[in-house]
C-alpha positions as a Python dict, from the first residue, in 0.01 Angstrom:
ca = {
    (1, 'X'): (0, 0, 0),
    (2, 'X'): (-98, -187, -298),
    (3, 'X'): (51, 147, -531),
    (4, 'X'): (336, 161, -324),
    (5, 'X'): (401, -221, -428),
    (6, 'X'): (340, -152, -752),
    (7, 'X'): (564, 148, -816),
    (8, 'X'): (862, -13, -645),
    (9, 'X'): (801, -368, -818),
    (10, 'X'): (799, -209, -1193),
    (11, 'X'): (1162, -79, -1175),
    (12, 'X'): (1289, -377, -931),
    (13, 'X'): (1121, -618, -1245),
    (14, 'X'): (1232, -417, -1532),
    (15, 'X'): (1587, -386, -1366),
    (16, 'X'): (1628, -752, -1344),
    (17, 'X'): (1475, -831, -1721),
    (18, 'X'): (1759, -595, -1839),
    (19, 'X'): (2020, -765, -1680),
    (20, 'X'): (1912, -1131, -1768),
    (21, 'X'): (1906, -972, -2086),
    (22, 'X'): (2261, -843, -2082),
    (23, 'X'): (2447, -1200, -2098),
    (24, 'X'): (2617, -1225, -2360),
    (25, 'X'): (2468, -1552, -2694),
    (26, 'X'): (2678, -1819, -2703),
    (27, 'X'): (2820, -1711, -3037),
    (28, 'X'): (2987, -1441, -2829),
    (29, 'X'): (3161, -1642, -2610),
    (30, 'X'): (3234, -1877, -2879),
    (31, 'X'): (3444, -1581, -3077),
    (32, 'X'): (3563, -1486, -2711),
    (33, 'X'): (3681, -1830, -2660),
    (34, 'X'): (3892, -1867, -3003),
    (35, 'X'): (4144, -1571, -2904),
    (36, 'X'): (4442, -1722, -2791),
    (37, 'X'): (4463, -1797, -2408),
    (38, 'X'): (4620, -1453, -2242),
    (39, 'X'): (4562, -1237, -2537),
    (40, 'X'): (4248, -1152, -2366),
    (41, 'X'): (4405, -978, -2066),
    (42, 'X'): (4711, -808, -2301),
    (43, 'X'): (4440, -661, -2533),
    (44, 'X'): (4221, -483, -2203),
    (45, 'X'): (4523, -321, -2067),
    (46, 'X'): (4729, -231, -2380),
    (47, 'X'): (4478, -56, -2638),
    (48, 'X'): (4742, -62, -2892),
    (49, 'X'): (4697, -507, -2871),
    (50, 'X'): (4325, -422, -2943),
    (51, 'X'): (4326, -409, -3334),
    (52, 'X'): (4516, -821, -3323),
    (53, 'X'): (4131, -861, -3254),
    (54, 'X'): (4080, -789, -3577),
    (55, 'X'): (3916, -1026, -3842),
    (56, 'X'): (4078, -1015, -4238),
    (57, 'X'): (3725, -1075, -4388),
    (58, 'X'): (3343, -989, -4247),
    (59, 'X'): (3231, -1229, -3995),
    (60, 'X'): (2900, -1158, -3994),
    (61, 'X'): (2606, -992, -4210),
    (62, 'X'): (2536, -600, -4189),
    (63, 'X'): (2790, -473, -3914),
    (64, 'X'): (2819, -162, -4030),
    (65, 'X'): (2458, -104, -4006),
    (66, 'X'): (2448, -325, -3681),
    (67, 'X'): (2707, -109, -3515),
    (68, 'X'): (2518, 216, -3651),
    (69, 'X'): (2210, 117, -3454),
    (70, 'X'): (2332, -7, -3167),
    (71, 'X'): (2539, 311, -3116),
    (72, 'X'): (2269, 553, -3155),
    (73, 'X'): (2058, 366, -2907),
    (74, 'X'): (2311, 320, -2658),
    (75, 'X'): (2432, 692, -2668),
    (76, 'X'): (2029, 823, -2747),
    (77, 'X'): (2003, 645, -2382),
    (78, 'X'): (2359, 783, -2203),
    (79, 'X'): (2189, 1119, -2327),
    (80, 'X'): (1850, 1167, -2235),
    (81, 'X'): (1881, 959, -1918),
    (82, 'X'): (2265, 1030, -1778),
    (83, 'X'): (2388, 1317, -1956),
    (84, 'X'): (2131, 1560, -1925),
    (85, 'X'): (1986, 1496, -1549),
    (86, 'X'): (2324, 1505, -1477),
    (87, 'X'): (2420, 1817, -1648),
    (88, 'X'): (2097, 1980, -1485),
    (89, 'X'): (2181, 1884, -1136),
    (90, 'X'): (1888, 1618, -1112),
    (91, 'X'): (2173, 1361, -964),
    (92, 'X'): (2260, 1648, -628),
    (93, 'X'): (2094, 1631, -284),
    (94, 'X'): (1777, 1791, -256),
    (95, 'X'): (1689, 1722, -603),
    (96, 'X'): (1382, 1738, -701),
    (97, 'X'): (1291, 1405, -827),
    (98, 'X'): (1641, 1263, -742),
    (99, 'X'): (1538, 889, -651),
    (100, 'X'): (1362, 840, -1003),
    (101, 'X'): (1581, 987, -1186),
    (102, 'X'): (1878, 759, -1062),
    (103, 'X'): (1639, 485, -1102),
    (104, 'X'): (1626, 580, -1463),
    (105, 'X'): (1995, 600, -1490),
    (106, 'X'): (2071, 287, -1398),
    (107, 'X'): (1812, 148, -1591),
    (108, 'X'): (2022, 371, -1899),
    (109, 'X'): (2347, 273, -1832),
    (110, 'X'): (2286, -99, -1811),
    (111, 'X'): (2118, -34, -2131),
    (112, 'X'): (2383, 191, -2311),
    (113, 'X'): (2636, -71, -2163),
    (114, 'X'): (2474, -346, -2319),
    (115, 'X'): (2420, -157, -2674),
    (116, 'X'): (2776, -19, -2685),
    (117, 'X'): (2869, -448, -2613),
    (118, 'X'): (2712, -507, -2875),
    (119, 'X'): (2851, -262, -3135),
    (120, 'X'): (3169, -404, -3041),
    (121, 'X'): (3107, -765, -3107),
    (122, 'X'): (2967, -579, -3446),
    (123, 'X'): (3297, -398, -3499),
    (124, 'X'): (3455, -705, -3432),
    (125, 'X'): (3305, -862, -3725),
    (126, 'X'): (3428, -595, -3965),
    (127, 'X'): (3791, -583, -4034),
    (128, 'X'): (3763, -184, -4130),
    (129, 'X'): (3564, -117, -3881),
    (130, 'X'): (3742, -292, -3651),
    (131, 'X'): (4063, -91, -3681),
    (132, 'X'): (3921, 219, -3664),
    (133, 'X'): (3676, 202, -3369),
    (134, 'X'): (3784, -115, -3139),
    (135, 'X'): (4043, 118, -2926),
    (136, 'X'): (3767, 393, -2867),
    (137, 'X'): (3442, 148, -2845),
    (138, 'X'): (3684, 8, -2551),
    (139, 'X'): (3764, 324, -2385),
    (140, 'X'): (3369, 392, -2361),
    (141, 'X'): (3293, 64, -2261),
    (142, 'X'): (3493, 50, -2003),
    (143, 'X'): (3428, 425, -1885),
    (144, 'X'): (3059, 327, -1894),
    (145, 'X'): (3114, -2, -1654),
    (146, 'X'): (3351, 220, -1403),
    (147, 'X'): (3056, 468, -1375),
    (148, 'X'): (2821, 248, -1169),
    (149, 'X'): (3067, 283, -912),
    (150, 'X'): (3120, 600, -923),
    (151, 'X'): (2776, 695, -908),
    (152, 'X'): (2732, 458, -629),
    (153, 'X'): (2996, 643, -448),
    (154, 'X'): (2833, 997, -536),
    (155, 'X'): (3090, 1062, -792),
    (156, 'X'): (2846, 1193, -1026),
    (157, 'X'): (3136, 1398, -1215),
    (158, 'X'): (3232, 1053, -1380),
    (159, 'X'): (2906, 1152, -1609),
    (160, 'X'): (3054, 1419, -1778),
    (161, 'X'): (3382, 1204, -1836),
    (162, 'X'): (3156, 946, -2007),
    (163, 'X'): (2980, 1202, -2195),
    (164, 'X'): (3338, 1361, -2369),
    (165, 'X'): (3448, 998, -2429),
    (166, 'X'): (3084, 943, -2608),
    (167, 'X'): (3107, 1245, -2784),
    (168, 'X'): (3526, 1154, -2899),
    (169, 'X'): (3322, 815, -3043),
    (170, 'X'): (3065, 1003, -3228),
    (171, 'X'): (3331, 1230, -3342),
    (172, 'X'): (3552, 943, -3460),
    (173, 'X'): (3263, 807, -3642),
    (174, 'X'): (3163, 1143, -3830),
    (175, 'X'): (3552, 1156, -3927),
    (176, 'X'): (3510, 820, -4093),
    (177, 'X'): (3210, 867, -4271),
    (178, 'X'): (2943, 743, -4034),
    (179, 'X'): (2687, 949, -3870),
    (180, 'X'): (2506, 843, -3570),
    (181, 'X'): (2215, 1046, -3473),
    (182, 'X'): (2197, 958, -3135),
    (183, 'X'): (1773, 801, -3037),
    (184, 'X'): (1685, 997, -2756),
    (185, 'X'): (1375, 893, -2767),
    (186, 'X'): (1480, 623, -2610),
    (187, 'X'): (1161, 529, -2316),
    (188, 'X'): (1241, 373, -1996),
}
């Protein structure tokens, strides 16, 4: 009984210290505040208002090596724990090991969502940046909050949607210089 607890309370815990860590500092919503009122809702559903987001100088220190980081760990995480299980059937009925392993993806996505947030508020600060990876950091972003849903729903083939959009981002960022080496080694 006392095992049983145990194992159940660990990802129930951890689960809820991810999330309390997810909301956003209040120098976040302080830049979120300062675009104009409706701009907001423009910018999600027109990509092409995304780069009015835009700073002219650096907002903040390092976010080129902020956004590096924060992009390898999120995408280290979509790998190892959504990508893979996924693209070795761990996620089907029958599974072995099916329960834990979506326990572990939705411990990963929160955490991939939460470090692909934040390379955004980094690209944010970055006028360069900024134009070149606000439209595609979006895409993902947005991909990667639709997939708890779809998961939910046993629409596991969102994944592999995720994962080309992910890979498009990496791409992107290889095109422009960057290279993010992915941290699978990314523990749960």
């Amino acid at each position: 009984m006392r095992k049983t607890t145990t194992v159940l309370a660990v990802p129930v815990l951890s689960v809820s210290l991810l999330l309390a860590g997810c909301g956003g500092s209040s120098k976040t919503a302080t830049s979120t505040n300062t675009v104009a009122a409706g701009s907001t809702a423009t910018a999600a559903a027109d990509p092409q208002d995304l780069t009015s987001q835009c700073p002219a100088d650096n907002t903040q220190a390092f976010p080129k090596a902020r956004f590096v980081t924060n992009l390898a760990l999120g995408s280290g995480a979509f790998y190892q724990w959504l990508y893979k299980p996924y693209k070795a059937g761990k996620f089907e009925k029958g599974a072995s090991g099916r329960t834990m392993t979506m326990i572990k993806a939705g411990l990963a996505g929160a955490f991939a969502a939460k470090q692909l947030k934040d390379a955004t508020n980094n690209v944010k600060a970055d006028p360069t940046l900024c134009k070149a990876f606000i439209t595609p950091l979006t895409k993902l972003s947005n991909t990667l909050e639709g997939l708890k849903g779809n998961i939910t729903s046993g629409d596991f083939g969102a994944i592999a949607g995720a994962g080309t959009a992910m890979d498009q981002l990496l791409s992107t960022a290889k095109s422009k210089g960057i290279e993010v080496t992915p941290q699978e080694n990314v523990k749960l």
